[in-house]
N, C-alpha and C positions, 0 to 999 in steps of 0.2 A: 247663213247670211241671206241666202235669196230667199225662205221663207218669209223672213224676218221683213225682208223691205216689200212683200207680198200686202203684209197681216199690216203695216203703214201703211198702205194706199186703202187697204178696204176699212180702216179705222180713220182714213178721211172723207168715208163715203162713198167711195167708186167704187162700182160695182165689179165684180173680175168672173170669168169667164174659161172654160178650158173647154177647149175643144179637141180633139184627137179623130185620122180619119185611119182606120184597118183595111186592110187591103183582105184579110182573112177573117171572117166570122169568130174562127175560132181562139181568135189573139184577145178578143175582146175581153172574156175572163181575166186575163193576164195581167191587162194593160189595167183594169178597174182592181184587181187587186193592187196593183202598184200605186194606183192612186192611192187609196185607202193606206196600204202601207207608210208612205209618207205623208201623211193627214193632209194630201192636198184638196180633199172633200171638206175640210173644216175654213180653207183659203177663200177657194170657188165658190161664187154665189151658183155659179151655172156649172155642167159642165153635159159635155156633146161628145160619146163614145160612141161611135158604132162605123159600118161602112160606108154610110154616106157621104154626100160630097160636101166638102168647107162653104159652099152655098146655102146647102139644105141646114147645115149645125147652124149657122148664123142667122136665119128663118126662127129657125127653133128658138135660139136664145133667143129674139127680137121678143118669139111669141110668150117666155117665160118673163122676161123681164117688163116688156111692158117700152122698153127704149124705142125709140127709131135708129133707123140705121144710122142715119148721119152723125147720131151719140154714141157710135159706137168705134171703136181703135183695136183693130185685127194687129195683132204681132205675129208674123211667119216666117218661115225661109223659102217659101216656094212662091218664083215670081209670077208664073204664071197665074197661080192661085191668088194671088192677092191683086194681080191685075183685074182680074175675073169680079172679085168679091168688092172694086171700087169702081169695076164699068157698069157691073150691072144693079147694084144694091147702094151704090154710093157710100160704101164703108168707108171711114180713113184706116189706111194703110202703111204698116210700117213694116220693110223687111229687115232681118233680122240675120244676124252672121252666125251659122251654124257652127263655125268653131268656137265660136265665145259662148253663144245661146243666149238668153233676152237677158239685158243687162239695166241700171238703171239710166244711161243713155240713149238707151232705144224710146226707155219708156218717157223720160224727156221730151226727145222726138215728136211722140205722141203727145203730149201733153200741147205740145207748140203747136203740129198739127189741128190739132181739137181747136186750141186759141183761136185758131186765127178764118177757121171753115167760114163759110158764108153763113148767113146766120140769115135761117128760115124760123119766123114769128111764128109762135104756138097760137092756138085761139084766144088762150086765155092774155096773149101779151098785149102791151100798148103796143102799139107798130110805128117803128119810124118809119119818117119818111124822108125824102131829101133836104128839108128845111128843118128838119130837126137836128141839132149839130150838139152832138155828144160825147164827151170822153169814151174811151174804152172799158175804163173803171167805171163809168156810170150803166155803159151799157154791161156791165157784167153786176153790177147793181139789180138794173131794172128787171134783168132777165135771170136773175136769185141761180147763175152758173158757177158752181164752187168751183170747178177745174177751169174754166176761166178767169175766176177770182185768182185762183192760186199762178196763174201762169201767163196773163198779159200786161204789157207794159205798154205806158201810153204812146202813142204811135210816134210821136215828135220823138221821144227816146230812141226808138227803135231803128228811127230810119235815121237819125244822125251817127248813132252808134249799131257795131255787130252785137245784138243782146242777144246772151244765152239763156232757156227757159231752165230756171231749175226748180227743180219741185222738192231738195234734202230741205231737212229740218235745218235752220242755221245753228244747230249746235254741233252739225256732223260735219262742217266745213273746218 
């Protein structure tokens, strides 16, 4: 099942990423086999093994992928770490309940998080400005943002009503 809603989100486009921090050099063999075992190499557009810190893995991906940080949504269970990886890098963050482990509520979460970030213009954008008066839907338009596309609702919606982000297919409701 969590394969499966894995190989959905990267077959909408978003990119997925694994990272893993070893406290032992020697686990690393280990833990890449088990990757590999369970084809989560075939999932991962990225992935970040070794002893390093979840700052330095998140550096790397930035560097592999091409993203900035702020397009990017760390799922963890370590708060500290995830406090760390959105004071200093401006990642969004979502912690994650170790008894459950990442669910598709978490990644919801994220998705809403992602929505709703401040939205810093690329070079190549028009750039609003305060007399430009835009829907959400348009500026998820202008700014050609599928995971925006997929998960904002227009703000009048949102703030009359509690809207939940869902990102299932509506055939799985």
């Amino acid at each position: 099942r969590g394969t499966c809603f894995f190989l959905k989100l990267r077959h909408r486009g978003i990119q997925l990423a694994l990272t893993i921090t070893v406290n032992n050099s020697s686990n690393i063999i280990g833990i890449k086999h088990l990757v590999r075992l369970f084809e989560y190499e075939d999932i991962f557009n990225y992935s970040e093994i070794d002893e390093g810190s979840a700052l330095e893995h998140v550096r790397l991906i930035k560097e592999q992928s091409g993203l900035e940080f702020r397009d990017m949504v760390y799922f963890g269970i370590n708060k500290t770490v995830l406090d760390e990886l959105h004071k200093e890098l401006k990642v969004i963050t979502v912690h994650i309940n170790p008894a459950k482990g990442l669910g598709e509520e978490d990644v919801q979460e994220g998705a809403r998080l992602y929505a709703i970030r401040p939205h810093v213009p690329r070079a190549s954008e028009i750039p609003l400005t305060v007399g430009n008066v835009v829907s959400d839907e348009e500026a998820a338009n202008i700014y050609e943002d599928e995971v925006m596309k997929m998960c904002v609702q227009k703000s009048e919606e949102s703030a009359s009503r509690n809207m939940t982000y869902d990102i299932s297919e509506p055939d799985e409701k």
